[in-house]
C-alpha positions, 0 to 999 in steps of 0.5 A: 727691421733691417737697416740698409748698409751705408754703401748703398745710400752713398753711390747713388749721391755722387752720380746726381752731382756729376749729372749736375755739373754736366747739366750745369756745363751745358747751360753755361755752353748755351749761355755762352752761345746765345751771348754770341748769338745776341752780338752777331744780331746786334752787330748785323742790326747795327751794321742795317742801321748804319745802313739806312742812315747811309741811305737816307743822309744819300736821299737828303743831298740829293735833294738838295743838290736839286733844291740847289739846281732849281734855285739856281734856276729859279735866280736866273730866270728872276733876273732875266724877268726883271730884265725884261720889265725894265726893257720893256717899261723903259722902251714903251715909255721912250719918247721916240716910240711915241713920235713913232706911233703918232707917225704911223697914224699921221697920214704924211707919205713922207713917214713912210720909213717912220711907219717901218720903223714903229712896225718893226719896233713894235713887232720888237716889242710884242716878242718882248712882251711875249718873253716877258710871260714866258718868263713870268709863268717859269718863275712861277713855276720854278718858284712852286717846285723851289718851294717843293724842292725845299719841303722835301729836303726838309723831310728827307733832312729829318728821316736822315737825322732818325736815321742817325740817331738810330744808328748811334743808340743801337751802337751805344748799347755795345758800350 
């Protein structure tokens, strides 16, 4: 048997090396730009969680300059309600009203002004009852959408602070 010469078992060795330091060189490149790939990603779902946070914390102060308006509101109206209660306890109570009520049944034509004056006060008294309710159902209703207002704010408070800690652990995973 004849033994091959040395030269041709050598040439074919260096060619593998070299096709692997160029295989080696291409996944480094590709290492390289999948890297690059992942920071732009990261930064652009970064920047979209800054975002939403943005966004909701933007949802939850608007509700609550609302929640604040309808208390305001709601204050408002309670205290012209309470108004309304001791006006109106105080005059049915009031010992000239009375006089006047029994003046008007009387029968005396000389309470002929007293029957006008009880008319027109009790006609007085009438729209402030009629107020009174008015009042009434807008407390009860400012009330309600007080209480809903705060519910919302109160969802729109925690979908912010997910938001935000969202945000703040996708843009801990830099660090």
């Amino acid at each position: 048997m004849s033994k091959r010469p040395l030269d041709e078992g050598l040439q074919p060795a260096p060619k593998k090396i070299c096709a692997s330091a160029e295989s080696l060189q291409q996944m480094k490149t590709q290492i390289d730009n999948m890297l690059k790939q992942a920071k732009d990603h990261h930064e652009e779902i970064r920047l979209a969680a800054v975002d939403h946070a943005y966004e909701k914390e933007e949802q939850w102060k608007e509700a609550s300059a609302q929640k604040d308006d309808i208390k305001e509101e709601l204050d408002t109206v309670s205290t012209d309600l309470s108004t309304a209660e001791t006006y109106l306890s105080e005059f049915e109570s009031n010992p000239a009203v009375k006089m006047l009520e029994k003046a008007s049944t009387c029968g005396v034509e000389r309470a002929q002004v007293l029957m006008e004056d009880h008319e027109k006060i009790m006609d007085t008294l009438t729209k402030l009852r009629h107020m009174k309710e008015t009042l009434s159902n807008q407390n009860e209703m400012l009330t309600q959408k007080y209480s809903d207002a705060c519910a919302k704010c109160e969802d729109f408070k925690k979908t912010f602070d997910n938001a935000e800690s969202t945000a703040e652990i996708i843009s801990g995973l830099n660090e």
